[in-house]
MIDREN-855768 format. One record per residue (C-alpha): residue number from 0; residue in three letters; x, y, z. Coordinates in steps of 0.1 Angstrom, whole numbers, plus 5000, padded with zeros to 4 digits. Layout:
MIDREN-855768
{node NUM; 'ala'; {X; Y; Z}} ...
//
This chain:
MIDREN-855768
{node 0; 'unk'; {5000; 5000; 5000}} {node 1; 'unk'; {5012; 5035; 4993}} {node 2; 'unk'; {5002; 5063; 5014}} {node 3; 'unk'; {5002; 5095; 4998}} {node 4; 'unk'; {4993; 5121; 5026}} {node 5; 'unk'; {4983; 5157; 5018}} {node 6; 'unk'; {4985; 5182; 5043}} {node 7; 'unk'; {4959; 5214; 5041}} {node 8; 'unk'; {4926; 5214; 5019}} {node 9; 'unk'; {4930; 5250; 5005}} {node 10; 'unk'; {4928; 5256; 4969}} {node 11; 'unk'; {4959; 5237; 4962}} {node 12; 'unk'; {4958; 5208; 4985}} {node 13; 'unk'; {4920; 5203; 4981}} {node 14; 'unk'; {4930; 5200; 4942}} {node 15; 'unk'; {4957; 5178; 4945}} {node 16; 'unk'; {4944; 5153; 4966}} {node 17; 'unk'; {4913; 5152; 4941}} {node 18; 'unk'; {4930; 5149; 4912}} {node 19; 'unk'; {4953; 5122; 4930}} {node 20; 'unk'; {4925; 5106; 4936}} {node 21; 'unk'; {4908; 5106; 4901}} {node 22; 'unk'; {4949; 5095; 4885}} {node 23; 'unk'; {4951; 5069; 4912}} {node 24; 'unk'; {4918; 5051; 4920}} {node 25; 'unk'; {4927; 5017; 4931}} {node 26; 'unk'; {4934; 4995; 4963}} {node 27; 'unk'; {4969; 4995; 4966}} {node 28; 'unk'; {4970; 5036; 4969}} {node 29; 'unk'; {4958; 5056; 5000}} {node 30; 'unk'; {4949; 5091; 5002}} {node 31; 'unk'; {4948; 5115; 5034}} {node 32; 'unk'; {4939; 5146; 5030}} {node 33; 'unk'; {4943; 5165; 5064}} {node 34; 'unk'; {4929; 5202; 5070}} {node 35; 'unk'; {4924; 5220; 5101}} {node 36; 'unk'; {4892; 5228; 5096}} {node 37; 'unk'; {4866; 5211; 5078}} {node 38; 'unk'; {4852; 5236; 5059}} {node 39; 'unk'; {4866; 5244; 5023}} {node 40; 'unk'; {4877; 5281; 5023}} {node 41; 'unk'; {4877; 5306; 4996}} {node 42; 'unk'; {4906; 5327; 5006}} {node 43; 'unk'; {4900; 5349; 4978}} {node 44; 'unk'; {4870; 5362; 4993}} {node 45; 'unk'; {4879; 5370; 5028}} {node 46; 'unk'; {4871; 5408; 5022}} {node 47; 'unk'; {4833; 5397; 5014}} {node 48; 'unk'; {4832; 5378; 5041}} {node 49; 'unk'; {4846; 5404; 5062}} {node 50; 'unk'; {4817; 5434; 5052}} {node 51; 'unk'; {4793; 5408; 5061}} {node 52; 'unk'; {4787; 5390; 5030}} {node 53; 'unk'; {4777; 5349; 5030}} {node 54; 'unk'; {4793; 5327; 5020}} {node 55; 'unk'; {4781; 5291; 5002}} {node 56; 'unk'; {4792; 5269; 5030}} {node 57; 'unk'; {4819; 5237; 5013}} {node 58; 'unk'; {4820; 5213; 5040}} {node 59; 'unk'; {4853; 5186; 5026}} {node 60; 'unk'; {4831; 5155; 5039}} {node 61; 'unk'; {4808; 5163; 5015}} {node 62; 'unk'; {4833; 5173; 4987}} {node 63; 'unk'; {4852; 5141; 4989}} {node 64; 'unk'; {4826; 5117; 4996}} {node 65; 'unk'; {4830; 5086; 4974}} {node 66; 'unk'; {4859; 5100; 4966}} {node 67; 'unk'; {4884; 5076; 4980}} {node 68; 'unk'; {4898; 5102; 4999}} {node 69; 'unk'; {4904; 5097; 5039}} {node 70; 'unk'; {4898; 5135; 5054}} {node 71; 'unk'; {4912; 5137; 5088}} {node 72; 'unk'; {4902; 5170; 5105}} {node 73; 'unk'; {4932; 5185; 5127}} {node 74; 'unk'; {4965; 5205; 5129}} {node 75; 'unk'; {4996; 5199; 5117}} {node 76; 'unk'; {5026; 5207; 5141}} {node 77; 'unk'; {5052; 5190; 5131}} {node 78; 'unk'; {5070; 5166; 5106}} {node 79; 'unk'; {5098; 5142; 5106}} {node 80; 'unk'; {5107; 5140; 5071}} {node 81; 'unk'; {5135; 5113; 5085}} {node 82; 'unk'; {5109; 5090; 5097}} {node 83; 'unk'; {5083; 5102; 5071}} {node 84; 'unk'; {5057; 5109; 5094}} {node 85; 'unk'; {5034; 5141; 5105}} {node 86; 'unk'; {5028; 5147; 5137}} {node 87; 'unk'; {4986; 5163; 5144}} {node 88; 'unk'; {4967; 5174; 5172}} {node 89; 'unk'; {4949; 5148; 5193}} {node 90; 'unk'; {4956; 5120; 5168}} {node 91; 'unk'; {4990; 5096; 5164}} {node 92; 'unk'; {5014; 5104; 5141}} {node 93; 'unk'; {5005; 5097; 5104}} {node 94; 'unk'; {5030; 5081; 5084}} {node 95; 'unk'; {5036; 5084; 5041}} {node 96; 'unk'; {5052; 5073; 5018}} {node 97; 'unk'; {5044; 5103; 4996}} {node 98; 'unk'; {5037; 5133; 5014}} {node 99; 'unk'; {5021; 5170; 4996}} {node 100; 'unk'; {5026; 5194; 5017}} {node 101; 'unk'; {5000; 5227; 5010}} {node 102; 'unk'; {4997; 5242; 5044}} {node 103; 'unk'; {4996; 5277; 5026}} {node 104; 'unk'; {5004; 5305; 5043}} {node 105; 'unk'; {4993; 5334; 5068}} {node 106; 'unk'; {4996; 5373; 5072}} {node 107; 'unk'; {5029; 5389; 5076}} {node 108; 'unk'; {5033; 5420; 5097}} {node 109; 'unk'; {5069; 5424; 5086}} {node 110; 'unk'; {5084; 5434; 5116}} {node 111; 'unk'; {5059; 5469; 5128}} {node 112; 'unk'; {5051; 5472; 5160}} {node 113; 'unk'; {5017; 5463; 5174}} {node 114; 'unk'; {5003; 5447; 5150}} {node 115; 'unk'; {4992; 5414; 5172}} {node 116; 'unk'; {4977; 5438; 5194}} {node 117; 'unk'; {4961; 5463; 5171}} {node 118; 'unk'; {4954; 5454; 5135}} {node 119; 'unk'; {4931; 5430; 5118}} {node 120; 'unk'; {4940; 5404; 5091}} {node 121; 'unk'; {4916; 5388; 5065}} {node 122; 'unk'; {4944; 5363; 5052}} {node 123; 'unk'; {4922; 5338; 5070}} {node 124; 'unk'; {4884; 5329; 5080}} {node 125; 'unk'; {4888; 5339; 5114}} {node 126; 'unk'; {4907; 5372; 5114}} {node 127; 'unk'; {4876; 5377; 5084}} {node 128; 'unk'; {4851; 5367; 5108}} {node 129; 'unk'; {4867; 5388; 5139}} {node 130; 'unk'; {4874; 5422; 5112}} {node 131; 'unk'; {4832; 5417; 5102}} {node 132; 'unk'; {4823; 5421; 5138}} {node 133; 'unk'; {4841; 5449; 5149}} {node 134; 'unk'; {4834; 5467; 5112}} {node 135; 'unk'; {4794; 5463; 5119}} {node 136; 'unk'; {4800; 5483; 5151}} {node 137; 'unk'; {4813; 5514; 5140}} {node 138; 'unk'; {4795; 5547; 5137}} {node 139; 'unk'; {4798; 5573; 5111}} {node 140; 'unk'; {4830; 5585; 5097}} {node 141; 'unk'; {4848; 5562; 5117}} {node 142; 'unk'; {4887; 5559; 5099}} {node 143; 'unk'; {4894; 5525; 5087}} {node 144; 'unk'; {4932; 5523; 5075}} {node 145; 'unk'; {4939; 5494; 5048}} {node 146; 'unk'; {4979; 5487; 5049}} {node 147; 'unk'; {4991; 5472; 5020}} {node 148; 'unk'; {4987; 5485; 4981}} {node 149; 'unk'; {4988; 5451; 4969}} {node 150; 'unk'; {4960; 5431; 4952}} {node 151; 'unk'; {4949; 5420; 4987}} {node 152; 'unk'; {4945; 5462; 5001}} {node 153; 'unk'; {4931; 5471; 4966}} {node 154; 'unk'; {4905; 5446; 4968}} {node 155; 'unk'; {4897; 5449; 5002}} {node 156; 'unk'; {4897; 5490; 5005}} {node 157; 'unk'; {4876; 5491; 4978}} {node 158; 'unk'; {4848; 5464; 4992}} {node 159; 'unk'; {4847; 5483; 5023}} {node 160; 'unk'; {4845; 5517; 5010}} {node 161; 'unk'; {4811; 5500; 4989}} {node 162; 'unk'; {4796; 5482; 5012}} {node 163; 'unk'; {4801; 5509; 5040}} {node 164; 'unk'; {4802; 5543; 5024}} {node 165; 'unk'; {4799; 5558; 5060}} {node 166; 'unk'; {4833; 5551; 5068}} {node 167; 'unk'; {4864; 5566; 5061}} {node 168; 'unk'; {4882; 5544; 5040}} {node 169; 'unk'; {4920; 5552; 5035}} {node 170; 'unk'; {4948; 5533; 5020}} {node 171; 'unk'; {4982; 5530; 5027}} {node 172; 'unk'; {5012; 5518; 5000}} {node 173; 'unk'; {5050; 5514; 5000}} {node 174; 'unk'; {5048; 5524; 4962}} {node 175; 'unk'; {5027; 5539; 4946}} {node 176; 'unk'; {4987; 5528; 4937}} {node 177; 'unk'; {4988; 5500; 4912}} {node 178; 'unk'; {5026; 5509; 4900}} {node 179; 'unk'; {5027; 5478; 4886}} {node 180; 'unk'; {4996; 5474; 4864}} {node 181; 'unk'; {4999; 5489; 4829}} {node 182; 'unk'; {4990; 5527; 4820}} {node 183; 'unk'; {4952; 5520; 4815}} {node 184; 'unk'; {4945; 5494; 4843}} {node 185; 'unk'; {4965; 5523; 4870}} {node 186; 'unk'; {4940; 5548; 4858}} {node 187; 'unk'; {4910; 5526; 4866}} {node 188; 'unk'; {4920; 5516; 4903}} {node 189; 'unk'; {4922; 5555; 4904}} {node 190; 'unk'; {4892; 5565; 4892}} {node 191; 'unk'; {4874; 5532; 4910}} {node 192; 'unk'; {4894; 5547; 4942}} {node 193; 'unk'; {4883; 5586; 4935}} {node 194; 'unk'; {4845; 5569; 4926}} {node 195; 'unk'; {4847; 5558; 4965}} {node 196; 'unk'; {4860; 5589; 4982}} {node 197; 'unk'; {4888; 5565; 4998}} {node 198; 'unk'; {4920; 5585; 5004}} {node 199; 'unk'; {4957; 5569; 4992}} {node 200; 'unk'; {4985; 5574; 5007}} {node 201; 'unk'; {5015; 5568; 4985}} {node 202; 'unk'; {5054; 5560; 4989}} {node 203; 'unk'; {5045; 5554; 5030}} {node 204; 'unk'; {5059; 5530; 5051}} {node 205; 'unk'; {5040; 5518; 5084}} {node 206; 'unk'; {5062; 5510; 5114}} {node 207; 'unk'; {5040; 5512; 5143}} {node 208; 'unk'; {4999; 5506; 5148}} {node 209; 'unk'; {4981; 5515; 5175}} {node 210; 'unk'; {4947; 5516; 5189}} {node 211; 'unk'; {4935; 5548; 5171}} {node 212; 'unk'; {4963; 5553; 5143}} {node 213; 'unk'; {4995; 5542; 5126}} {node 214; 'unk'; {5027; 5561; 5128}} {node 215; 'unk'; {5050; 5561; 5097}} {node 216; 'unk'; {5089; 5565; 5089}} {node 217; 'unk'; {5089; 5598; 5077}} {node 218; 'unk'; {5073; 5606; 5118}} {node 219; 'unk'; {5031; 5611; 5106}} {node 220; 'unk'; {5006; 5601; 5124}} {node 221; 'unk'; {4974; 5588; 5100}} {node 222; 'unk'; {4942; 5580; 5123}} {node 223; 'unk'; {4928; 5548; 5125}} {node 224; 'unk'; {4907; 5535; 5145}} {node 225; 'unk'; {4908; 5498; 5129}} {node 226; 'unk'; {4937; 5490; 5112}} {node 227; 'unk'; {4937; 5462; 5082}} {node 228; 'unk'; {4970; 5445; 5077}} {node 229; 'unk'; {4975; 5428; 5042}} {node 230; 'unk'; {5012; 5438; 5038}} {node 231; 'unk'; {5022; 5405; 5026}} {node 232; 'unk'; {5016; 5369; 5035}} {node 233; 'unk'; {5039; 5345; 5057}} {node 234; 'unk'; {5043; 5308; 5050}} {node 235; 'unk'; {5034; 5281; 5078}} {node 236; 'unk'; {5067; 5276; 5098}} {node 237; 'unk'; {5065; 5235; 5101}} {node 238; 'unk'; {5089; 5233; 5070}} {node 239; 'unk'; {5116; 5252; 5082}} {node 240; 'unk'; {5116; 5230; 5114}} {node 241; 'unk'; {5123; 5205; 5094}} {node 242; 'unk'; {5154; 5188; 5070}} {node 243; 'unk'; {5139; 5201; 5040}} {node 244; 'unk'; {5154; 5226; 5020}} {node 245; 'unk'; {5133; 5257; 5020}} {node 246; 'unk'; {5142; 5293; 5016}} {node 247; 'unk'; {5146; 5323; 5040}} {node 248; 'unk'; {5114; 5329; 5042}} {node 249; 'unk'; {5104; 5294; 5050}} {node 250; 'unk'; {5094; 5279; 5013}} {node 251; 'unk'; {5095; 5243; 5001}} {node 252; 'unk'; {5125; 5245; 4969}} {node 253; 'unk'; {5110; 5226; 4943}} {node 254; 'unk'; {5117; 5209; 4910}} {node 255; 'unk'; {5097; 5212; 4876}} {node 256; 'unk'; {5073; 5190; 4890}} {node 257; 'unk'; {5066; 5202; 4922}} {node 258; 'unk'; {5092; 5177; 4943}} {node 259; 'unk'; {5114; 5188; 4969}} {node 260; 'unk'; {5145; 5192; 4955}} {node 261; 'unk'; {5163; 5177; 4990}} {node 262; 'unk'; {5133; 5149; 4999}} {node 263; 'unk'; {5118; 5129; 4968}} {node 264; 'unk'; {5091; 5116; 4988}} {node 265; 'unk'; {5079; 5150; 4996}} {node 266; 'unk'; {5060; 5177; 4971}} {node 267; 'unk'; {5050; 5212; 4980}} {node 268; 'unk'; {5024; 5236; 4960}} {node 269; 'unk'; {5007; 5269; 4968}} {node 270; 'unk'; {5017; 5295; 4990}} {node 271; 'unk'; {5041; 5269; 5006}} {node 272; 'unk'; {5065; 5263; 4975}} {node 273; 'unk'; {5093; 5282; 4958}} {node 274; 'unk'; {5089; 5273; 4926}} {node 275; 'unk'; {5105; 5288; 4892}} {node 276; 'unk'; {5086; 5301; 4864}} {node 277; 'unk'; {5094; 5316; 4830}} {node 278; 'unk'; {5124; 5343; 4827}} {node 279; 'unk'; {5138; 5323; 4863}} {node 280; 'unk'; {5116; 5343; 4885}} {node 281; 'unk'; {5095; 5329; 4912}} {node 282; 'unk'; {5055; 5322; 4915}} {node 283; 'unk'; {5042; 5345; 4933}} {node 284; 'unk'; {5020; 5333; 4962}} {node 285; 'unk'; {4985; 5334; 4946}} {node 286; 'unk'; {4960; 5308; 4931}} {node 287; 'unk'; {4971; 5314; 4902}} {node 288; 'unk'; {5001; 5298; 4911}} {node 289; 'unk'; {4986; 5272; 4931}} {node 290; 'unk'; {4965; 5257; 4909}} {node 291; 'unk'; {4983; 5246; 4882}} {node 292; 'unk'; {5013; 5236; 4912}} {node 293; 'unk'; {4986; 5211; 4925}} {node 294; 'unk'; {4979; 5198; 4885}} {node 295; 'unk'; {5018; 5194; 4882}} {node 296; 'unk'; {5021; 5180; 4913}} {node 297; 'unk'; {4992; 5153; 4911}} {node 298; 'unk'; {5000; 5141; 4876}} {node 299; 'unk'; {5037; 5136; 4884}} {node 300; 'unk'; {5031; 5120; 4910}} {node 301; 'unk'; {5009; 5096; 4894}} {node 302; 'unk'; {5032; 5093; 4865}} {node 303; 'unk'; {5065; 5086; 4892}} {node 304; 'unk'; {5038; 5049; 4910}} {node 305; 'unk'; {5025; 5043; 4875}} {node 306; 'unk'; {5056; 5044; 4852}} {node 307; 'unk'; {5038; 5071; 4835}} {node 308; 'unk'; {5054; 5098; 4816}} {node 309; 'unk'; {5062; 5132; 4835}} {node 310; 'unk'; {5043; 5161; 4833}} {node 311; 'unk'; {5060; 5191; 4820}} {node 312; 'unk'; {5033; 5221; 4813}} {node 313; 'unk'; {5046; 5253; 4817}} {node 314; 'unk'; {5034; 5272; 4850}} {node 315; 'unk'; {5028; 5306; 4836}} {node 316; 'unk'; {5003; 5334; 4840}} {node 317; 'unk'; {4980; 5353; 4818}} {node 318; 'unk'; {4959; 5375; 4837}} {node 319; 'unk'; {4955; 5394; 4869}} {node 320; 'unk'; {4919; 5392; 4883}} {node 321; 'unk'; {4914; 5424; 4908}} {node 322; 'unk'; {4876; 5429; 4920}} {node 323; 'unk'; {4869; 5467; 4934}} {node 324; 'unk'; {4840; 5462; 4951}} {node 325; 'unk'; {4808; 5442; 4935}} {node 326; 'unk'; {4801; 5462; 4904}} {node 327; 'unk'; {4837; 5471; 4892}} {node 328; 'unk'; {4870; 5449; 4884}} {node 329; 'unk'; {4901; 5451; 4865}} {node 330; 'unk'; {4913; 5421; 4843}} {node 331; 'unk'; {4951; 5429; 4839}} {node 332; 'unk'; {4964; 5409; 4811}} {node 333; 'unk'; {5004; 5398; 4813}} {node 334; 'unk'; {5030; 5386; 4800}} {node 335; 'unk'; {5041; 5350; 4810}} {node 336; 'unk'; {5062; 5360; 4836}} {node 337; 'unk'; {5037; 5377; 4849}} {node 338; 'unk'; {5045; 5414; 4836}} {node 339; 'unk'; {5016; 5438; 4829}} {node 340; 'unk'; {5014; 5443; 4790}} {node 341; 'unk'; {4992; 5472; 4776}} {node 342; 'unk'; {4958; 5450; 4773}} {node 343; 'unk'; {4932; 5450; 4805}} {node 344; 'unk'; {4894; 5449; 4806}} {node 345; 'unk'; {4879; 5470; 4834}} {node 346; 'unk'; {4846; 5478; 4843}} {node 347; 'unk'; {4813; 5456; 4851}} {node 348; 'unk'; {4825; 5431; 4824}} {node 349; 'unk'; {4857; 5429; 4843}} {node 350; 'unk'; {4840; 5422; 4879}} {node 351; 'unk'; {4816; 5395; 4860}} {node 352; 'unk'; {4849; 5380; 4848}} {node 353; 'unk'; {4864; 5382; 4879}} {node 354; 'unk'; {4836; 5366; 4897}} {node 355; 'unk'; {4833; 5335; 4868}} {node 356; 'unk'; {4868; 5331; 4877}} {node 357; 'unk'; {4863; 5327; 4914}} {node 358; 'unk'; {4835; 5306; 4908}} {node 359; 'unk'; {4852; 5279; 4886}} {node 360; 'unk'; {4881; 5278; 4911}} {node 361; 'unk'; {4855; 5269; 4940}} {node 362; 'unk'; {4835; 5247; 4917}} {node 363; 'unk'; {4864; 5222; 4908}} {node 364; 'unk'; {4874; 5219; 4946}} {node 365; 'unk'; {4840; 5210; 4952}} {node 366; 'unk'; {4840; 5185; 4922}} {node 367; 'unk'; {4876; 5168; 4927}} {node 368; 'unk'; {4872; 5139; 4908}} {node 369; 'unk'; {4853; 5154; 4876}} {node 370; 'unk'; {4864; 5158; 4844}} {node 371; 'unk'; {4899; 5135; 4845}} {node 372; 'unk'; {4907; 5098; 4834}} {node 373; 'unk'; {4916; 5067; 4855}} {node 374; 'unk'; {4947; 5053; 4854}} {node 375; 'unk'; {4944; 5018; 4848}} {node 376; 'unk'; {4983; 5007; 4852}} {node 377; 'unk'; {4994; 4992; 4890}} {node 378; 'unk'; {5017; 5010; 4910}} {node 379; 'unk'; {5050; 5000; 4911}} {node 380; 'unk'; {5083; 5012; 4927}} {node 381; 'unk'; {5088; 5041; 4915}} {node 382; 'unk'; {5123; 5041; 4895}} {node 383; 'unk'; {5143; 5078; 4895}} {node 384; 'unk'; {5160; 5082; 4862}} {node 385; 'unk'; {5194; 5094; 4860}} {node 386; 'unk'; {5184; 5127; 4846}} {node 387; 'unk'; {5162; 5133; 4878}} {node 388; 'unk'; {5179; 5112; 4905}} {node 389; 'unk'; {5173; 5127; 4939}} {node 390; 'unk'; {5201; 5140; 4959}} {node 391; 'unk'; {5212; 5127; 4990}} {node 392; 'unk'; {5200; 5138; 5021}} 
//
């Protein structure tokens, strides 16, 4: 028996661990998938949730029923990748033979002050859930201080300053608003932005929040009474605990195909790996990138147990989906490498997009198993070709 373990149920793990299941159907393959919590979330929506939207509950017993798929609801905290086993809360350890590890990632308050105390995060369904209460009781003209001019504060800013046109929304960048988008999508966050009354301030760096404002390096003061944090994300820590190579910040070094480049047995995707794309830069953390990791992944795993051929589709990007609120978006087209070329759709046809987008991604976690052939061949030991042979640990 093989036991192929995944670890998280995010977009990327909850794909993986379909797909693995739909390549790999048979009695002499196990599949775990393990998640924290045993509701599917969509991250990309924790700024809906967070003004008080609902969202379509995705309960993973119900996604992977009849799957094949063993769901085990707990915590990861820790892994011997020695002893190939993964150590969860309230449960023995779990041991693998092939282990995906998709534990994603968190928010990163990149060193400022009094963040833990003061500011809110929506990289997650609680901090959501915790931002939505505290947003419902503020009064009129209350400041409410986004930090972060990345696609996370864009989207977020803009579906408070909708849904609560009371408040004072403002904004708060390192650059400058959308610097990186191309001429035409820059001047659509900024009229989107001036549409909403919320205030931007540009080329400001944030190193201290506190109860009723944040204090900057260049010694101002902007008031906020609740501060938003989405200055960036932070991978789990597990991996850097253990013998895996992994990165400064804590990411998984992969191959082509998604396999630790130190540990054969072990794959990461998502948020959690440092994976190369085209022009030698890395994926970004972002579904987009996560996705077609967990694809990669999944089939090359399936090809290493069935003597299958390896997968080798390129893991590009062609678009960058930003909603602003629920009746604008911006569909930033780019270049492979993820460069903003001159091409963007904006407008209600762009938040339409945008939401078809986020609807697909939920639909295929929810439908795993859909779509894909069965392998048919029997596992066997998988043999490493010289041109891929795994280093020694």
């Amino acid at each position: 028996m093989h036991r192929i373990v995944v670890l998280g149920a995010g977009y990327s793990g909850a794909i993986a661990a379909g797909r693995l299941a739909k390549r790999l159907r048979r009695e002499d393959v196990a599949i775990t998938l393990v998640n924290a919590e045993p509701d599917f979330v969509e991250r990309v929506r924790m700024h809906q949730l967070a003004t008080g939207q609902q969202l379509k509950p995705r309960p993973l017993s119900a996604m992977f029923a009849g799957t094949g798929v063993e769901l085990r609801i707990a915590r990861v905290t820790a892994i011997d990748t020695d002893h190939r086993t993964v150590s969860l809360t309230g449960a023995e350890d779990l041991a693998y033979d092939t282990l995906v590890y998709a534990l994603g990632s968190g928010w990163n308050a990149q060193g400022a002050s009094g963040t833990d105390e003061h500011a809110f995060e929506i990289a997650s369904r609680p901090g959501a859930l915790r931002l939505r209460e505290r947003l419902a009781t503020l009064p009129h003209g209350t400041p409410v201080t986004v930090v972060g001019g990345g696609l996370t504060g864009i989207e977020a800013a803009t579906e408070f300053a909708e849904s609560r046109p009371d408040l004072d929304i403002a904004l708060i960048t390192t650059g400058a608003l959308g610097d990186w988008l191309s001429p035409k999508g820059r001047a659509h966050v900024h009229k989107v932005f001036d549409g909403l009354h919320i205030t931007v301030h540009d080329h400001t760096t944030v190193t201290a929040v506190e109860s009723d404002h944040v204090a900057t390096s260049d010694g101002r003061t902007i008031p906020a009474t609740v501060t938003v944090w989405t200055g960036g994300f932070a991978v789990h820590p597990i991996a850097a605990a253990t013998t895996l190579q992994v990165t400064d910040t804590g990411q998984i070094v992969v191959d082509g195909t998604m396999r630790s480049v130190s540990h054969p047995d072990v794959y990461a995707i998502g948020d959690a790996a440092y994976a190369m794309g085209p022009a030698d830069k890395p994926l970004r953390m972002s579904c987009a990138s996560g996705t077609p990791e967990a694809w990669q992944a999944a089939d090359a795993i399936a090809a290493r147990l069935t003597g299958g051929k390896l997968p080798h589709a390129p893991l590009r990007y062609f678009n960058q989906c930003i909603s602003l609120g629920r009746k604008e978006g911006l569909i930033q087209y780019v270049t492979a490498d993820d460069r903003a070329v001159s091409a963007a759709l904006t407008g209600r046809a762009a938040a339409l997009y945008k939401e078809l987008v986020c609807k697909g991604a939920a639909w295929s976690v929810a439908n795993p198993t859909l779509g894909l052939p069965t392998r048919r061949r029997p596992v066997t030991t998988p043999r490493v070709a010289e041109h891929e042979a795994a280093p020694a640990r």
